[in-house]
N, C-alpha and C positions, 0 to 999 in steps of 0.2 A: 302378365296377361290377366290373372284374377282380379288386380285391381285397376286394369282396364275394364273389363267388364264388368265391377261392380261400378263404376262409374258410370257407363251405358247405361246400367239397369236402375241409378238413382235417377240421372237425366231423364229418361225413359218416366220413371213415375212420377215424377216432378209437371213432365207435359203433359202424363195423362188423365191427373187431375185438373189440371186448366180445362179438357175438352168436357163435351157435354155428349152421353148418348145417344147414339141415334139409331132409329130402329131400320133394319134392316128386314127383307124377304127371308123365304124358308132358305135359300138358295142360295144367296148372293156371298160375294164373296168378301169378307171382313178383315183387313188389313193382313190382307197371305192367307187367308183359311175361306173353305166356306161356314156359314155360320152356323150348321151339324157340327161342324167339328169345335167348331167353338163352345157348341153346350157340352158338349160328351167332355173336352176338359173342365167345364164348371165341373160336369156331375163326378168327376174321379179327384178333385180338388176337395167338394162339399163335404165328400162321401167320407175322406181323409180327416178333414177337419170334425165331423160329425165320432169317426173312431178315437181322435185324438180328446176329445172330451168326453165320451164314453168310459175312456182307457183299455180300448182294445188296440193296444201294439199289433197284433199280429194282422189285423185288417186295417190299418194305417202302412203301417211297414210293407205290408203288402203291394201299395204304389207307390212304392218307390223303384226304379230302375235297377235293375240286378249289383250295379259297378256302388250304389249307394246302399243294398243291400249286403253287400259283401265287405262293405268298410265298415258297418255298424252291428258289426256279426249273429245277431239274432235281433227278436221285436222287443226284449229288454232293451237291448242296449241302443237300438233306435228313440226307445221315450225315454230313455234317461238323456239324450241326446238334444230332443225336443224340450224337457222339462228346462236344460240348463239354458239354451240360447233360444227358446223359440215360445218362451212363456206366454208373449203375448197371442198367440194362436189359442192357448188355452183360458185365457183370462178376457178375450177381448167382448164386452157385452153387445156389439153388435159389429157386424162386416157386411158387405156388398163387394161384388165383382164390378169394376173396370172397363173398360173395352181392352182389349189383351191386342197383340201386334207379332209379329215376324220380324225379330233382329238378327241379322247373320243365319237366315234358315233355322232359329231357335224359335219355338211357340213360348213368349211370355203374359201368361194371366196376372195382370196385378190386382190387388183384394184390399180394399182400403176398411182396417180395422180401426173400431172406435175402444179404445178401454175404459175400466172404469174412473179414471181420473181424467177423461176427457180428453187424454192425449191421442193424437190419431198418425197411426203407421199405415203404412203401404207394405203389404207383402208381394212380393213376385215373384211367383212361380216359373220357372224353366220346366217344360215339355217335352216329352221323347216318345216318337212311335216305340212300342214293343209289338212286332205284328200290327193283329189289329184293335189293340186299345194304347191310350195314353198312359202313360206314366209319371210320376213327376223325377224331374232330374236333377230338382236345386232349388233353391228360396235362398232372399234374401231379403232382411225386412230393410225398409228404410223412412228415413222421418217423413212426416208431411208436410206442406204449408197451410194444408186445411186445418179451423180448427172446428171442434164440433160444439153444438149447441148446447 
């Protein structure tokens, strides 16, 4: 089943670089979400990537979902985590958000990272209600076919 779904999720990013943005009302609704809900997960994504360059683990770690909180046993062991598989989040000299979608009742934001060797990944983020904010519940980076300028 994971590498069904990381298969979705490459597919998924593969088609969501072909589209082009489009701008939508305060209100409307954006492939399963309205599009409040859609910035509130930029802003708990940004906020993350923002701690993850900082080096504050514990307000990083902090959105993460309990169950990925509890595997990675404190906000040590969460950035040593990120450090080993998730470099390009800390390295990438420029990203933009995607138009993100609802697969299987999952909210995925994908984030097209440029690094500095001009290599450009796709991150996607997996989303989890906690109450009432976002969390994140997964990433998984995957290649692009864009290349950057």
């Amino acid at each position: 089943m994971i590498s069904a779904r990381r298969k979705l999720l490459r597919a998924f990013a593969a088609g969501a670089l072909l589209c082009a943005s489009t701008a939508h009302g305060a209100d409307d609704d954006v492939n399963g979400l309205p599009r409040a809900e859609w910035r509130a997960i930029e802003r708990v994504i940004s906020d993350q990537l923002a701690a993850l360059r900082e080096g504050d683990g514990k307000r990083a770690y902090a959105h993460a979902i309990p169950s990925l909180q509890a595997q990675f046993g404190d906000a040590d062991g969460f950035m040593r985590m990120v450090r080993e598989g998730y470099g390009a989040l800390l390295t990438a000299r420029y990203w933009e958000f995607l138009e993100g979608a609802v697969l299987d009742g999952v909210p995925v934001q994908p984030l097209r990272l440029v690094l500095p060797d001009n290599t450009v990944l796709v991150a996607l983020y997996q989303l989890q209600r906690d109450g009432a904010v976002w969390r994140i519940a997964g990433c998984v980076l995957a290649p692009s076919t864009v290349k950057a300028a």
